[in-house]
N, C-alpha and C positions, 0 to 999 in steps of 0.2 A: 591240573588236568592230567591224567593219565595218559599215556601216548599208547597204540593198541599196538599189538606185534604185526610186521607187513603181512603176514599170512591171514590177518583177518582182515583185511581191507579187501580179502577179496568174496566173492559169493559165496556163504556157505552151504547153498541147496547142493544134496548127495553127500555133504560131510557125515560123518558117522562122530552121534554125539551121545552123552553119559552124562544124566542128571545124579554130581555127586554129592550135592547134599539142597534141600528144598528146604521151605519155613511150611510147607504144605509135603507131611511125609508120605504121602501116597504116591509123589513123584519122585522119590529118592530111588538112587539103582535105576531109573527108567532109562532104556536103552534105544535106539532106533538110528534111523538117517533121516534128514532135515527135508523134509518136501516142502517148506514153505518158511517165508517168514517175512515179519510186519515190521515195524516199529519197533513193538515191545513184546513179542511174542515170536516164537516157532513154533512149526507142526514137524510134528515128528510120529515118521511111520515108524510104528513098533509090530510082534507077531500080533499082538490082541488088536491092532486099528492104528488110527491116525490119535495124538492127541495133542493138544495146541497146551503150549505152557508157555506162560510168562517168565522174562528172563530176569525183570531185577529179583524175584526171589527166590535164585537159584545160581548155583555154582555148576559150570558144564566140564565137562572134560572132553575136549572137541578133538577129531583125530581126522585132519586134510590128508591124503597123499601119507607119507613116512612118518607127520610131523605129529605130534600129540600135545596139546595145549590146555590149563587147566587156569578158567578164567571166571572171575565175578559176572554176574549177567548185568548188574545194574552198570559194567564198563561195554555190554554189547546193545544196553538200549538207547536209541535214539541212531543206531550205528548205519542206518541206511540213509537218513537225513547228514551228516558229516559226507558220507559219500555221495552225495547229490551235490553238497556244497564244493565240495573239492571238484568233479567232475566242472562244475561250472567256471571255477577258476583258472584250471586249465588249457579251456578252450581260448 
């Protein structure tokens, strides 16, 4: 299992993200900030609208705060479920 970097453990809604390469090339180069995201999907506001992509087939170039991260999506699906689980053990 791949361990994810701490800086994605955290929300990604307002990160500024870069679809760098897709298996669906109509989303390649797509640029925006993250207004939403599911399970297996983000929305992301671009100049043209909002459009929802799924992340296992897609590689993001995510940019929090300074940091800039260039990550598989099929390591960011299921990433809000992990965080639910953790939250609970915690407590």
């Amino acid at each position: 299992m791949v361990r994810l970097p701490q800086i994605l453990l955290r929300p990604l809604i307002g990160a500024k993200i870069k679809v760098l390469y897709s298996r669906d090339p109509t989303l390649t180069n797509l640029e925006g900030e993250v207004v939403f995201e599911t399970r297996n999907t983000f929305g992301i506001l671009t100049k043209k609208g909002t459009k929802t992509i799924i992340k296992k087939i897609c590689i993001f170039e995510i940019q929090i705060k300074n940091h800039k991260i260039i990550v598989d999506g099929k390591y960011l699906e299921n990433r809000l479920r992990r965080l639910h689980k953790l939250g609970k053990k915690r407590r």
